[in-house]
C-alpha positions in Angstrom: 10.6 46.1 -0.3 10.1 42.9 -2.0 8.9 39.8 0.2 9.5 36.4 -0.2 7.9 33.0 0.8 10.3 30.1 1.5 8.5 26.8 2.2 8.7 23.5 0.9 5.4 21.7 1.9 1.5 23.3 1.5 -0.9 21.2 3.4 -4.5 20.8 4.4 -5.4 21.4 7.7 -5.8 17.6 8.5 -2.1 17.0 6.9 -3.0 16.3 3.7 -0.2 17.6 1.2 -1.0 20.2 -1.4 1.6 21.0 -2.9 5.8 20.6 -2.9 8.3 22.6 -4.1 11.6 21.2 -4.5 14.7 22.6 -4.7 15.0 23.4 -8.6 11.3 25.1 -8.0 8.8 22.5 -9.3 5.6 22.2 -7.9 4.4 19.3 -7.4 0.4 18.7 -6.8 0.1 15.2 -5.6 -3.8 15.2 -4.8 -4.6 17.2 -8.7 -7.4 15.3 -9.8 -5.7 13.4 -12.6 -6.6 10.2 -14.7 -5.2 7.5 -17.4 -7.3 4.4 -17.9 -7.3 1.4 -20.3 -8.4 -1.9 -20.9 -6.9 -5.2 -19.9 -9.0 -7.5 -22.1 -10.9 -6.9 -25.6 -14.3 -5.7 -24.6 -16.6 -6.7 -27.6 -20.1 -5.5 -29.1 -22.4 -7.7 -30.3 -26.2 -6.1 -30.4 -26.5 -2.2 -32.4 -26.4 1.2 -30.5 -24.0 2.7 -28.2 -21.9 1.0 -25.7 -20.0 2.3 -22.8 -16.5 1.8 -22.9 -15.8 0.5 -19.6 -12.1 0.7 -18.5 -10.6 -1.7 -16.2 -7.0 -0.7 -16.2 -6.8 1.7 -13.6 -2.9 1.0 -12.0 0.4 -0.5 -13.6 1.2 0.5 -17.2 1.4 4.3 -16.6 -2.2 4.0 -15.5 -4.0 5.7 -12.2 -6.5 7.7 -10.7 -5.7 10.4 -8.2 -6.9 13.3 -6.3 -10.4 14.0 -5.4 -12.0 11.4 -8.4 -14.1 7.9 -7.9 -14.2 5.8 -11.2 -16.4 2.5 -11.4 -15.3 0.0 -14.1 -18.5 -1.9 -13.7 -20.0 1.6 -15.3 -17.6 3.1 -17.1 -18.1 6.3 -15.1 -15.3 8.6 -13.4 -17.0 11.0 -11.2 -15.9 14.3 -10.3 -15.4 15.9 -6.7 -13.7 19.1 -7.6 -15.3 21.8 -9.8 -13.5 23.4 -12.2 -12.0 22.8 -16.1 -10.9 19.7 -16.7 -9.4 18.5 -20.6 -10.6 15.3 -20.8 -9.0 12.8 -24.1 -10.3 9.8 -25.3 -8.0 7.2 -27.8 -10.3 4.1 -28.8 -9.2 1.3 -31.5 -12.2 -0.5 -33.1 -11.1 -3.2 -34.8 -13.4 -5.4 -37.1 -15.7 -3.2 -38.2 -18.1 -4.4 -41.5 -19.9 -1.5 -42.3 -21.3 1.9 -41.6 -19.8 4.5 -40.1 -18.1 4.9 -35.9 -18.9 7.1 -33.3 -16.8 7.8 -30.1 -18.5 10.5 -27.6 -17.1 12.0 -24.4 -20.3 12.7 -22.4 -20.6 14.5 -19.8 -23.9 13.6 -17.3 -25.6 11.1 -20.3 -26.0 14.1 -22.1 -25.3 13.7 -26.1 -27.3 17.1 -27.0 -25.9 19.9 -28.6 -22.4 21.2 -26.8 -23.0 18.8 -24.7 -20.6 16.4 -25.6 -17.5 15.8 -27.8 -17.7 13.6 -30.5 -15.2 11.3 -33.2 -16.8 10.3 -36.3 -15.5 8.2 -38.6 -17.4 7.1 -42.3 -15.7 4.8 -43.8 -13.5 2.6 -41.4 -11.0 0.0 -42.0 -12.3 -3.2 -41.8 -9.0 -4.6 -40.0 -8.6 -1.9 -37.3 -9.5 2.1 -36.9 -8.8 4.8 -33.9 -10.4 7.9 -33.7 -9.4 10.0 -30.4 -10.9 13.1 -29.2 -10.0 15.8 -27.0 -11.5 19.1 -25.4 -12.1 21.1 -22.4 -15.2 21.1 -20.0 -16.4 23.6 -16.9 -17.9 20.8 -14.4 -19.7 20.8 -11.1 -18.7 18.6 -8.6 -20.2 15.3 -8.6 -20.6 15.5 -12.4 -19.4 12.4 -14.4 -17.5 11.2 -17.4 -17.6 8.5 -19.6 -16.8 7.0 -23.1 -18.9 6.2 -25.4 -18.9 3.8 -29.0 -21.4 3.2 -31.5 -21.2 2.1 -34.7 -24.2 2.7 -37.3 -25.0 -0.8 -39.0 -22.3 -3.0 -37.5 -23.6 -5.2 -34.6 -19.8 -7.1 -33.8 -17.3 -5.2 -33.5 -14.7 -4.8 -30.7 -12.6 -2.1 -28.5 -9.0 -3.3 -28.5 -7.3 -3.9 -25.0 -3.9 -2.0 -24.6 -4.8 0.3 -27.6 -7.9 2.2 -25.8 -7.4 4.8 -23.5 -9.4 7.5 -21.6 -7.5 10.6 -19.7 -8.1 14.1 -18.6 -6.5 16.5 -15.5 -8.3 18.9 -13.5 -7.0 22.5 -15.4 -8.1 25.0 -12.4 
């Protein structure tokens, strides 16, 4: 005998809601730790080595952070509550770059060695305007953070463009 389960709401015992079903059978996870982030202004480099991208744009402009997540623009760091895998994307526009060659990490915890990290190179960028993205997927503990990182090797001013720059990612499972 088969057995069914008909509800509509899942929540936490302090009424939080987990999850919805509707009536053509979507879930919906309101509280799935979920980000998209941007810039509102230009944020500009003017010494040499890397420099955290720090997104400001964190509502309006298909931009948020939800579920169980605590991001500090001041930083540059989103912080995770909930362990799991998370794919984690990162779109950055340089624009006026002289010389050498770009670098745009996703680090995990500061850590830039080996596996550690996912990185964009790019060796000879346009002088005008360049955007290298990147995009995998990462097991992390809870309280582990994220951020974005740009260097460029001989360049010393050079800028990340506002409305062009954007850091994202979703909790997996």
């Amino acid at each position: 005998m088969a057995s069914e389960l008909r509800v509509e709401n899942i929540s936490h015992t302090n009424g939080t809601a987990a999850m919805t079903i509707d009536s053509n059978g979507t879930v919906l996870m309101p509280q799935k730790p979920a980000w998209r982030l941007s810039l509102d202004a230009t944020q500009s480099a003017s010494t040499s080595g890397p420099h955290d991208v720090l997104f400001n744009k964190t509502t309006g402009e298909n931009c948020f952070v939800q579920g169980d997540l605590t991001y500090t623009a001041a930083t540059g760091i989103l912080e995770v509550a909930v362990a799991g895998v998370y794919q984690i994307n990162a779109v950055i526009r340089v624009d006026g770059v002289g010389s050498g060659f770009l670098v745009m990490r996703i680090l995990i915890n500061n850590d830039n060695t080996g596996a550690s990290e996912t990185y964009s190179i790019e060796g000879a960028p346009a002088s005008n305007y360049q955007t290298l993205t990147a995009s995998d997927t990462f097991k992390l503990a809870a309280g582990d953070d994220i951020k974005i990182q740009m260097d460029s090797q001989t360049d010393t001013s050079w800028s990340v463009s506002a409305n062009a720059s954007f850091f994202s990612g979703f909790l997996v499972g």
